[in-house]
C-alpha positions as semicolon CSV with decimal commas, in nm:
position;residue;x (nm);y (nm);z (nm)
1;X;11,322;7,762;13,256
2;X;11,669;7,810;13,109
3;X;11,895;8,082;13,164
4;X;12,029;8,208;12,871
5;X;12,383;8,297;12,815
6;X;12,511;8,589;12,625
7;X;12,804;8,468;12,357
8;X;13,142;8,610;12,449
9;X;13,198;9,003;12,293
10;X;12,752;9,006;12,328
11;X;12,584;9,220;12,606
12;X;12,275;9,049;12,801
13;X;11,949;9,243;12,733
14;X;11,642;9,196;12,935
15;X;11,330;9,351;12,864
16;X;11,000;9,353;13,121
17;X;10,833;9,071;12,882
18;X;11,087;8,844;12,917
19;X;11,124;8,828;12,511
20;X;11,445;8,952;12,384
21;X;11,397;9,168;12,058
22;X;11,688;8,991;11,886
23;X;11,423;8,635;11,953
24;X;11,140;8,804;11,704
25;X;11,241;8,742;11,346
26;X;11,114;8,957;11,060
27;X;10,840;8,655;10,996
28;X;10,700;8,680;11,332
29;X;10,709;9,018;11,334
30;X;10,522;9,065;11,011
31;X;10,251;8,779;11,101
32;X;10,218;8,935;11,415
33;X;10,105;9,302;11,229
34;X;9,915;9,120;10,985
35;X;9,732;8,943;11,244
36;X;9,657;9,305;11,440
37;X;9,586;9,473;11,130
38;X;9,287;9,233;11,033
39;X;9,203;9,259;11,390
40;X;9,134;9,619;11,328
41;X;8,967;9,609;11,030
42;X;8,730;9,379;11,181
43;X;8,647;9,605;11,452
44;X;8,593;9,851;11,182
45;X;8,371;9,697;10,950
46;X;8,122;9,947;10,961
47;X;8,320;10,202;10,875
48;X;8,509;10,031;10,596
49;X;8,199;9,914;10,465
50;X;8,023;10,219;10,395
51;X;8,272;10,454;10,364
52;X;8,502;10,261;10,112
53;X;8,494;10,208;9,747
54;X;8,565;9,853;9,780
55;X;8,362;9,842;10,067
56;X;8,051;9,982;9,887
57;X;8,138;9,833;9,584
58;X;8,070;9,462;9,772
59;X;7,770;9,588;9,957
60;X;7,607;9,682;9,573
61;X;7,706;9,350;9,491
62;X;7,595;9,115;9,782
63;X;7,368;9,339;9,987
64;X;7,460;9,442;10,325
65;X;7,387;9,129;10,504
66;X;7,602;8,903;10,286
67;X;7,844;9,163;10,240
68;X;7,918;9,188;10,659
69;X;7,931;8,769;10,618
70;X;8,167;8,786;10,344
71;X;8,434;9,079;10,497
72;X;8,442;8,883;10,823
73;X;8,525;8,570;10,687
74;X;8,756;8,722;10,449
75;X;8,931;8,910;10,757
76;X;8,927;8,571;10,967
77;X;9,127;8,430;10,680
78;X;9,361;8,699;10,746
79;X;9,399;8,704;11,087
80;X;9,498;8,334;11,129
81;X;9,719;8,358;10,834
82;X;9,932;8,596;11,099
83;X;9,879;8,378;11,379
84;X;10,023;8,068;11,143
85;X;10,292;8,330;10,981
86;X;10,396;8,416;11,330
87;X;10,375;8,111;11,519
88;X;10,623;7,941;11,214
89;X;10,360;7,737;11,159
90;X;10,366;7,837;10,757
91;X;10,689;7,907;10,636
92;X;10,728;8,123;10,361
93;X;11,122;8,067;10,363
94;X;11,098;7,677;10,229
95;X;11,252;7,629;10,581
């Protein structure tokens, strides 16, 4: 564990998680809301589904089935692009 100093003229913030907010850049932070958002939309299939344009517009054209099959893997594909984006493993910067 290391203990962090603050630089001179800088206040030391804690916070209860132990993750400073000035440690989450804007790439983490936007993998990490892309990541939740698919997670929602996942739990919401149903819903988005049936009740969407889109939705119904790829149930007409795959059948329901198919169409559950195809959003899921589709929102997969999303999800671990936020994990990746937020974890640095891809790195959008060229960095």
């Amino acid at each position: 564990m290391t203990n962090k100093q603050p630089e001179p003229g800088k206040p030391l913030r804690s916070s209860r998680s132990g993750i400073d907010a000035a440690d989450m850049n804007e790439q983490q932070l936007i993998g990490s809301i892309i990541a939740v958002l698919g997670g929602l939309a996942g739990y919401h299939h149903h819903w988005l589904l049936e009740q969407t344009p889109k939705g119904r517009r790829l149930v007409g054209w795959v059948g329901l089935d198919r169409a559950r099959w195809v959003f899921g893997t589709v929102l997969l594909v999303v999800v671990v692009f936020g994990v990746l984006l937020a974890c640095d493993v891809i790195r959008p910067r060229g960095g």
